[in-house]
N, C-alpha and C positions, 0 to 999 in steps of 0.2 A: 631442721629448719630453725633451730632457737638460735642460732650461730647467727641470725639473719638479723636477727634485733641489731649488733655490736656495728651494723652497716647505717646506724642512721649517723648524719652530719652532723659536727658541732656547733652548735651555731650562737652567738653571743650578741647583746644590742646594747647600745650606750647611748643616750640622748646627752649632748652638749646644751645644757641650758646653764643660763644667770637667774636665778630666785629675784627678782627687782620690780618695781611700782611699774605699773604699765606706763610706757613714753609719752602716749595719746590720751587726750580725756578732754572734757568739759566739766567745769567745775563754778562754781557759787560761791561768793566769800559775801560777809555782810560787816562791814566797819562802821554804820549808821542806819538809820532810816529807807534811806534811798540811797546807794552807791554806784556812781559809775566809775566805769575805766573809760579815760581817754587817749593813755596813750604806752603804747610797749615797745621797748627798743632791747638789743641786746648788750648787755656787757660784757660778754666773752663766749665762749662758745656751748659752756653751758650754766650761763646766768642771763638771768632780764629784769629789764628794771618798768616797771609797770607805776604808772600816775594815773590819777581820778582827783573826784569831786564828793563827798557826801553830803548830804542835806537831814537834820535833822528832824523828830515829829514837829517839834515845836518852833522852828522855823524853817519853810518850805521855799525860801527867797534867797538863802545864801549859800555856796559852796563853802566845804571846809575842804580844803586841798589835802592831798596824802599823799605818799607813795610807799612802795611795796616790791621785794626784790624774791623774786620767783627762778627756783631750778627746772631743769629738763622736764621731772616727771612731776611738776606741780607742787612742791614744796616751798612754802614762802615765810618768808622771814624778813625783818625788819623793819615791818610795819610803822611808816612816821604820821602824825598828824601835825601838818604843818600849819601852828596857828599862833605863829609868833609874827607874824606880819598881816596878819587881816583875813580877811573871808574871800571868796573870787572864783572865777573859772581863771586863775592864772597859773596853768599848766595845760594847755591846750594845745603844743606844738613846744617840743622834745628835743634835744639834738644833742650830741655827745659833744665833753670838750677835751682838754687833757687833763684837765683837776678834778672832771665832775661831769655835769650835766649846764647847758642854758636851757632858759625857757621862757614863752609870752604868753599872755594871755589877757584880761580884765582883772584890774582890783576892784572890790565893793569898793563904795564910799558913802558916808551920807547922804549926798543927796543925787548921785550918778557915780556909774563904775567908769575906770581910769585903765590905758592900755600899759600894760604893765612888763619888765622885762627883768628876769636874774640869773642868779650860776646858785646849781646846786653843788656840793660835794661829792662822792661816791659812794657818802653811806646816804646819799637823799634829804642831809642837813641845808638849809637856805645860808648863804655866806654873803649873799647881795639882793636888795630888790630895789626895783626903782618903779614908779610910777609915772606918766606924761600927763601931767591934769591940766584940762582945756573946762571951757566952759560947758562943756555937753560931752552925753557919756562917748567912750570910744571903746573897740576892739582890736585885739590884735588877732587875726588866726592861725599865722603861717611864718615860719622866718627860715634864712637862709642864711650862711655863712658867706661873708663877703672878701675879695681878693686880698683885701687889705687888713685883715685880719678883725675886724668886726662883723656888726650884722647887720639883717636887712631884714623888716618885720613889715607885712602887709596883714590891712583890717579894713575895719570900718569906723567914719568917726560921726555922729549925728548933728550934720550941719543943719545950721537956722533952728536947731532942736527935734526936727519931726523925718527930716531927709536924709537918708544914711547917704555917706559923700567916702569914697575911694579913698583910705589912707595909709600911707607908709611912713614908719619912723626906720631911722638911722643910727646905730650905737658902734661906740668905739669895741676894741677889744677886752678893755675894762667893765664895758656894760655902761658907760656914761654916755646920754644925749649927745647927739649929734646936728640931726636936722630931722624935723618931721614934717610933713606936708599934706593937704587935704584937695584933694583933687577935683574944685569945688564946681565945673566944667561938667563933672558929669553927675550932678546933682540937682537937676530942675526942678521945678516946682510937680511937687508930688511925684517924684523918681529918687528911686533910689539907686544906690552900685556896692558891691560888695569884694570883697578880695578875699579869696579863699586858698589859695595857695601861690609859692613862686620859688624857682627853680634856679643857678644861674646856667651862663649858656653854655657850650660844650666849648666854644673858644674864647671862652673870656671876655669878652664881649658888651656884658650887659646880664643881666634877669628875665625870665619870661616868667610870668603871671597873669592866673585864671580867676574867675570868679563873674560875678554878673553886672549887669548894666539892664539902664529903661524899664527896671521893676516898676509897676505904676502900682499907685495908692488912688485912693476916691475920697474926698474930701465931704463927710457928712455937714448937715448942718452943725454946729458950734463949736466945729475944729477938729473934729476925732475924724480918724482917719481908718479906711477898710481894706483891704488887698481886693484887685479885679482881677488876679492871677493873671499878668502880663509881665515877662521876664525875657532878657535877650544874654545867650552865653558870650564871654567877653575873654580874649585872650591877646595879651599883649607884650610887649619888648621895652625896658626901660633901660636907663645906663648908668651909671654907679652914683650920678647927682638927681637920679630920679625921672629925668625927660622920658617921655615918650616918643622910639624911638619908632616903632609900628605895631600895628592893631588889627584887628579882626573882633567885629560886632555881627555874631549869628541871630539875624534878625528873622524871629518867627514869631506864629502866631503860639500864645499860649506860652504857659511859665516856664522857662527854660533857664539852665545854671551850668556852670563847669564848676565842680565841685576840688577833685586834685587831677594832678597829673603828672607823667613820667615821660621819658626819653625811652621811643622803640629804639633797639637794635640799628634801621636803617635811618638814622637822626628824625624821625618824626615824632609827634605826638600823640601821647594814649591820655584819652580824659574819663574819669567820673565823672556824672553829673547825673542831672534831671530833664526831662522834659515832660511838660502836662502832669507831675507828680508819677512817672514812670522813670526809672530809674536805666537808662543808657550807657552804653560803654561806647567810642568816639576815638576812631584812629583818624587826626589830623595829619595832614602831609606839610612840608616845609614849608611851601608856599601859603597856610593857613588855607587850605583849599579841604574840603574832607571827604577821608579816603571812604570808611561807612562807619554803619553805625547801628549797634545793636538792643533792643532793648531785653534787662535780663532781670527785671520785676516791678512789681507795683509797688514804688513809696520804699518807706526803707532809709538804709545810707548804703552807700558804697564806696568806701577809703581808700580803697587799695586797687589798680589794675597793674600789671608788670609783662612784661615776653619775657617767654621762656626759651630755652637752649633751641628747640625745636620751631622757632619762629612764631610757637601758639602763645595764649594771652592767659594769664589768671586774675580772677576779680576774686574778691572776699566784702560782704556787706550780709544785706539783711534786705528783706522785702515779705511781701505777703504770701503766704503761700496760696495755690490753688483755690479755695474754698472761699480765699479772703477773710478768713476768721481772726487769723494773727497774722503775726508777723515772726519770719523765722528768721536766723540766720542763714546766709548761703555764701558757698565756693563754689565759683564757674568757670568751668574749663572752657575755651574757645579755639578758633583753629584760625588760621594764619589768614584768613579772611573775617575773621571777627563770628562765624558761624558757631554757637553753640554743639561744643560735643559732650559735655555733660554738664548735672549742677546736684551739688550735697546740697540735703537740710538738716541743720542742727536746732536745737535749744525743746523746750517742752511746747508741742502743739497748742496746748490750750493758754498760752499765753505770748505777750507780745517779750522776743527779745531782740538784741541790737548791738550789733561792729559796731562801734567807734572808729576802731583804729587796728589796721594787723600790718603784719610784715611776715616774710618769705626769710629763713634763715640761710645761712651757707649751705647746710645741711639737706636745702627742699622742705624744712618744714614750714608749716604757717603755723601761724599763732593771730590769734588775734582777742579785743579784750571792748568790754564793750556794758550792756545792762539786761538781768533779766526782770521783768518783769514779774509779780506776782500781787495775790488778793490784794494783801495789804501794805507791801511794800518793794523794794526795789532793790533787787542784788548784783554783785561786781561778777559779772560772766566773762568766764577766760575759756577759750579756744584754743585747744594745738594739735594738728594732725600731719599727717606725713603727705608725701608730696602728691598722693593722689587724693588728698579729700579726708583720707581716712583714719579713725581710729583703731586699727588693727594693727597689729605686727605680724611680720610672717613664723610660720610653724614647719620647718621642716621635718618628713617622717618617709620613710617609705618601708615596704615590705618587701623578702623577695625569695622564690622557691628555688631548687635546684632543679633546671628544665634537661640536660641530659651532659652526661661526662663533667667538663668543667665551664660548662653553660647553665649563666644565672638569667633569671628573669626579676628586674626588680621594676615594682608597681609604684608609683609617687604617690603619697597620703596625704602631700602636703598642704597646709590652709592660709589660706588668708594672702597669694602670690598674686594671683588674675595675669598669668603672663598673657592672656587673649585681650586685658584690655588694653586703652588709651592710656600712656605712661605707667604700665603695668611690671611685672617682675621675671625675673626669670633663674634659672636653676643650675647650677653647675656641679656636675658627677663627676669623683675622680673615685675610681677602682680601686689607689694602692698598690698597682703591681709594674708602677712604672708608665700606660700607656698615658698619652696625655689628654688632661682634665677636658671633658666636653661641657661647652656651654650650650642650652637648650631652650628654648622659648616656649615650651611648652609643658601641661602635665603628662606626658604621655611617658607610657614604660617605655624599659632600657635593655634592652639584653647584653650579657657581655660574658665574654668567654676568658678566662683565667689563663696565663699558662701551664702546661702539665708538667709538671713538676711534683716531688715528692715533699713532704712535711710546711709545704709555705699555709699562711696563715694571711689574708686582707684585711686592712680597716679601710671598708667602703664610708666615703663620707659622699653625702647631699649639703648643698649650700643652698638655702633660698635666700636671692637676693629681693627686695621690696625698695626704692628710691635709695634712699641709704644703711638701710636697715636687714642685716644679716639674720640668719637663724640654721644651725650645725647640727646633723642628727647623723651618725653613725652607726654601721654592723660590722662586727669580726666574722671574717666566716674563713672556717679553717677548709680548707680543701683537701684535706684526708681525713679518711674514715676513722672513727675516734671509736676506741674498742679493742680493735684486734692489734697484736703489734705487728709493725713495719718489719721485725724479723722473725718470721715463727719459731716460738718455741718446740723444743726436743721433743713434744707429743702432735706435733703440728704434720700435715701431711705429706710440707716439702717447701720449696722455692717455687715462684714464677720467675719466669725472666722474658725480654726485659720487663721490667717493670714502674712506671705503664708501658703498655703493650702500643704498638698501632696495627700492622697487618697482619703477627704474627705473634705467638706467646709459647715459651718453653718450661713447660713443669718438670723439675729434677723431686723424683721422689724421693722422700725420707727414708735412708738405709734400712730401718726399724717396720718397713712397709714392703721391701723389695718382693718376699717374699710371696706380695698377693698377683703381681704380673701377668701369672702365668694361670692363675684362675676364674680367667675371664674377667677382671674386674675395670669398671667403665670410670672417666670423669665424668661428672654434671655439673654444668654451668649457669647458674640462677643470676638474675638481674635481682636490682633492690626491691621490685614488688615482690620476690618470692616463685618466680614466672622461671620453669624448666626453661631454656634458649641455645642447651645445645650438650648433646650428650658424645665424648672421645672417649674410645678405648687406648686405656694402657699400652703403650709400645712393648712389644716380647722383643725388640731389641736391646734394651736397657732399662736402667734407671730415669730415664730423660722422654718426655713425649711433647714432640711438638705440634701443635692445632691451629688453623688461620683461626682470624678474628674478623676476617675483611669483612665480614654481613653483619658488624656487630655497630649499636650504636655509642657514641660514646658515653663514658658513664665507667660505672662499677659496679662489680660483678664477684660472682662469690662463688669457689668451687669447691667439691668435698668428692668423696669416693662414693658411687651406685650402694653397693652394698656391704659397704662400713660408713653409712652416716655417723656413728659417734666419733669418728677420728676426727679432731681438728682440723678445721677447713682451711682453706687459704682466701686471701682478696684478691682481685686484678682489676690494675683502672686500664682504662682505654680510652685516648684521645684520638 
């Protein structure tokens, strides 16, 4: 029985891994005081170029503008403080050009901030800035690239001093004034209107543009003024000189806003915004008619909604969580009716954090950048996870036994796939030995049978796939028995044939054994447990006896002489 040992399998494992920073994370950076990120776009496919604001301890009233260019797995570099042209929230809306970057936002000033517009370089150096100074302060929140090769920047400008009044400016492609206009119409006394974002149209056409109308104010005695939380969401069509070409005032009770918005798939509209300090997602139809509308937290922001390939929605903001203690970050997955089918929470529980601003990469990732909160101060919070929400990468592994002849069973150990969830992963098995690669949506085991054949050798691989993110785990398994050789040596019993066997198997004895034939002497047939499975006597017609196999299961099998066990044994596989 010690011959029995030389019958166990060879078997060998290779894990394909890259040693590298994980892809996914949340991360803190602190450049001041209080720092936020307002806005992250990409530079190539794996760079980003990220802008904020810092405020210092000792003064809590002015932005020092910055920017900051960030790789895949969170490495950042080039850190600018941009404080050659004044203090501001003037980088609040980003847009790529072919030299650099534009951008608008508010410049400080002495005595009111100014809506302000430039071109970065692409190390994030300032090459232009221009300011629009009116008598009373103004903002710019949102700009868009215009046909003619300039831009088109809507804000806010504060008419009569106390009434914020609908405003857009107009710049060439140089970045020099054009036309600005104050939309003084929808500024009544104690109303306000705001413009928060603007898109242009899918045919050229014009701009559409979100943001709010009929905010009321309450006029205390000696002039100061109180919010009665009364807001109406406002979304509109203008034309390259500005006209309002049509409109839509969602007039409700209670403070309501469109915050941004994108172009669905079937030309409609998907809005951010608010309603009653309740944070809404809002698929409008063409006709400015609305399709529905979901709400998916308390308070908060939410920047970003977009359709995905599968006609569902994804939001990325922030709101409260459950308990109302903070506010967390979240990514909410929705379904082609606007229905909630899942939502992540990031940042630390016990403090309040905040999106600004994310985007969805080519890749499916999100990123997004934003503030977190803390005791004493306030850090630059960056977000990146893969397409379903998450910080995880997949891990592929499996195990796998030899269940009989050249039947394998192999077990998946793989982590981090969820091929059961919503935009989940799935697994592809190729054997090695020619059959073709199965893809599989599931963890479930694999059986697979080899062909029988002599000295072949497999490198089974597993693929886990996760959105766009791979992970390669590998096993060699030889499928002959490693030990004995494939031709018995001169002290060895004899030949099988053929070899492997299927219905039938021929042992030619070894000339040096002929001799025992005639003395009763038996073969025994042992499986790999060690398990007697079937005892033939020597043929007294020759050197050659042949035995079925047909009861036999597949697998390998090990025979020696009854009563000359020391004689070297033989193998036999059987398919």
């Amino acid at each position: 029985m010690k011959n029995l040992r030389y019958l166990i399998i060879c078997l060998m494992a290779t894990v394909i891994v890259k040693a590298q920073k994980p892809l996914y994370f949340e991360k803190t950076l602190s450049l001041g005081y209080v720092t936020e990120g307002w806005q992250v776009l990409p530079i190539n496919d794996s760079t980003y170029f990220i802008s904020g604001g810092l405020l210092y301890k000792n003064n809590l009233e002015l932005h020092q503008p910055w920017t900051i260019q960030m790789n895949s797995y969170g490495d950042t570099s080039q850190s600018k403080l941009l404080n050659n042209v004044g203090l501001g929230r003037w980088l609040l809306d980003i847009i790529p050009t072919t030299s650099g970057f534009a951008y608008i936002g508010n410049q400080d000033s002495i005595t009111h901030a100014n809506a302000c517009f430039g071109f970065l370089d692409k190390e994030g150096n300032v090459i232009k800035h221009t300011t629009v100074v009116r008598p009373n302060w103004s903002r710019s929140w949102a700009m868009t690239p215009t046909t003619d090769g300039g831009y088109l920047c809507v804000g806010t400008y504060a008419y009569n001093d106390a009434v914020g009044a609908p405003y857009i400016i107009k710049y060439n492609a140089l970045g020099d004034l054009l036309w600005d206009s104050v939309y003084v119409q929808y500024a009544a006394k104690n109303m306000h209107s705001r413009l928060y974002d603007i898109e242009p149209t899918k045919d050229g056409t014009g701009y559409y543009i979100a943001g709010l109308t009929n905010e009321g104010f309450y006029e205390f005695p000696g002039g100061k003024y109180g919010d009665i939380d009364q807001a109406d969401p406002w979304f509109f069509k203008i034309d390259e000189k500005g006209n309002i070409l049509k409109e839509v005032i969602f007039v409700n009770e209670g403070w309501d806003l469109f915050f941004s918005f994108s172009y669905s798939n079937d030309d409609n509209f998907l809005f951010t915004g608010r309603e009653d300090f309740e944070n809404h997602l809002t698929k409008v139809n063409e006709d400015f008619t609305i399709n529905w509308q979901t709400k998916i937290s308390k308070e908060g922001t939410t920047p970003l909604i977009l359709e995905l390939p599968d006609k569902g929605y994804l939001a990325v903001g922030s709101g409260y969580d459950n308990k109302k203690t903070s506010i967390d970050n979240l990514i909410t997955r929705l379904s082609s009716d606007g229905s909630i089918l899942w939502q992540r929470e990031y940042g630390v529980p016990t403090m309040h954090d905040y999106i600004f601003e994310a985007i969805r990469t080519d890749r499916g990732d999100i990123i997004g950048v934003g503030r977190q909160d803390s005791i004493n101060t306030a850090l630059l919070y960056i977000l990146k996870t893969n397409c379903m929400g998450l910080l995880t990468e997949p891990k592929a592994e499996f195990v796998h036994v030899l269940a009989s002849g050249y039947t394998y069973t192999f077990t998946n150990k793989s982590q981090y796939v969820y091929p059961d969830s919503i935009d989940g992963g799935h697994f592809i098995w190729d054997f090695g030995d020619g059959t073709p690669a199965q893809v599989v949506n599931s963890n479930a085991w694999q059986s697979h049978t080899f062909p029988a054949a002599s000295n072949n050798i497999y490198t089974v691989t597993l693929t886990a796939v996760v959105c766009q993110d791979t992970s390669v785990y590998q096993e060699t398994i030889n499928t002959w028995p490693n030990g004995i050789e494939n031709s018995p040596s001169s002290r060895a019993l004899g030949v099988v044939s053929t070899n492997p066997a299927h219905q039938t198997a021929t042992l030619t004895l070894n000339p040096n054994y002929t001799h025992l034939i005639h003395q009763g002497e038996a073969l025994e047939i042992f499986n790999t447990q060690g398990q007697l499975v079937k005892t033939v006597p020597l043929s007294s017609e020759g050197e050659t006896t042949t035995f079925s196999t047909a009861n036999f299961t597949s697998g390998i099998y090990y025979c020696r002489l009854q009563n000359h066990p020391e004689i070297e044994g033989v193998k036999l596989l059987l398919y």
